[in-house]
N, C-alpha and C positions, 0 to 999 in steps of 0.2 A: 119939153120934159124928157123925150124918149132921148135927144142928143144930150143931154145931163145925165141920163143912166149910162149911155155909151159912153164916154166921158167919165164918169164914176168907173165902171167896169175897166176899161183902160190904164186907168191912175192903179186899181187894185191890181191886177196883172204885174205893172211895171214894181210896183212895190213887192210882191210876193218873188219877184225875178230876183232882189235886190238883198232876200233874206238868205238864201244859199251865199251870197258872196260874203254875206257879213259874217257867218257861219265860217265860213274857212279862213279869212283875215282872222279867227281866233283860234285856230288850228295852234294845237299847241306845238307842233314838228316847224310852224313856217310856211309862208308859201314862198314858190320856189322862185330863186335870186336872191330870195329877203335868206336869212343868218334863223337857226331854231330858236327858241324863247331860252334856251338852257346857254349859250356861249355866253363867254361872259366872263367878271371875275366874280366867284365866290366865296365866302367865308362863313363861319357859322351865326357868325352876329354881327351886322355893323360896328361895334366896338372892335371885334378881331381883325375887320379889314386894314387897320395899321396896327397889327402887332407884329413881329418880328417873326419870321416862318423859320427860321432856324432856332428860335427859342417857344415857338408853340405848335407842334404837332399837327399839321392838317386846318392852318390859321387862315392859309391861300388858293384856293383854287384857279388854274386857269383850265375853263375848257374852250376850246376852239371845235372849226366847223371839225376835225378832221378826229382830234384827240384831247387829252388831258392830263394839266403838267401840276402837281405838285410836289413841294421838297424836292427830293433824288428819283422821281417815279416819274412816266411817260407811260399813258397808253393809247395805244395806235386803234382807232372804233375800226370796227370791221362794218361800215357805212352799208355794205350790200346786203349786209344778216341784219339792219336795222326792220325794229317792227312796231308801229303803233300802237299804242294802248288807248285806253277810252280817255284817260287824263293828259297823256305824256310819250312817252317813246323809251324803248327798250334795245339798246345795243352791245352786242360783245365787244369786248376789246382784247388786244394782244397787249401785255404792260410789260415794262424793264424797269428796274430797280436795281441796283447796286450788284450788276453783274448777273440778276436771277431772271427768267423771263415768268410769266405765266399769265392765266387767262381769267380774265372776271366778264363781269355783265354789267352795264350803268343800268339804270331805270331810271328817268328822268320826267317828275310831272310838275305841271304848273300847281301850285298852292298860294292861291289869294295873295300875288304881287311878289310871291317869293317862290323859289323854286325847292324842291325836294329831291334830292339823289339818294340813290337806295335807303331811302326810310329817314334822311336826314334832311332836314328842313333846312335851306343856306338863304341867306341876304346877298343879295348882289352889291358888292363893291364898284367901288368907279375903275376906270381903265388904271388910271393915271397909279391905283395899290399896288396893284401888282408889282412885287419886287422875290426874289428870290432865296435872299438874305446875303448874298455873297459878294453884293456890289461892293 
């Protein structure tokens, strides 16, 4: 009996070791080598992921590990001013657009299979949407 409690006690231990790991594989930032939960391509709706991003305003998202490109805009995240939130992560970026530079901030949280950038809820599209409109 007493090596079945030791035994019990054991199995508990190695499992309680097991729930920090499982905790951070849901890290909404990524762990590190793996890509954040936010790259990706974006759109407001699964419908919008093929529509025409030269004839709907903000139809396409692409963000990468580094930045984020859509229409005529690029902005370059400032990776090192990145900061955690409780749901998601929080980075500046430096942006270009049609000659202009200036500075914004993404806010990026996980929302139940879909992602949220500054207060807007996106569907992730497949790779393969992504287009620019100018092919």
């Amino acid at each position: 009996m007493e090596f079945l409690m030791r035994v019990l006690v054991l199995v508990l231990v190695l499992a309680a070791g097991l729930i920090p790991s499982a905790a951070l594989a849901k890290m909404p930032t990524g762990t590190p080598g793996e890509a954040p939960f936010y790259v990706g391509i974006w759109s407001p709706s699964a419908k919008s992921c093929k529509a025409n991003p030269l004839e709907v305003e903000g139809a396409l998202v692409r963000i990468e590990q580094s930045r984020i490109i859509w229409n005529e805009t690029t902005c370059t995240f400032r990776l090192s001013a990145s900061r955690s939130t409780g749901t998601g992560t929080t980075i500046p970026a430096t942006c270009e657009s049609e000659g202009r530079t200036s500075r914004e901030t993404y806010k990026f949280d996980a929302v139940g299979g879909r992602m949220r950038m500054n207060g807007h809820v996106m569907a992730r599209c497949k790779d393969s949407d992504w287009r620019t409109g100018y092919e």
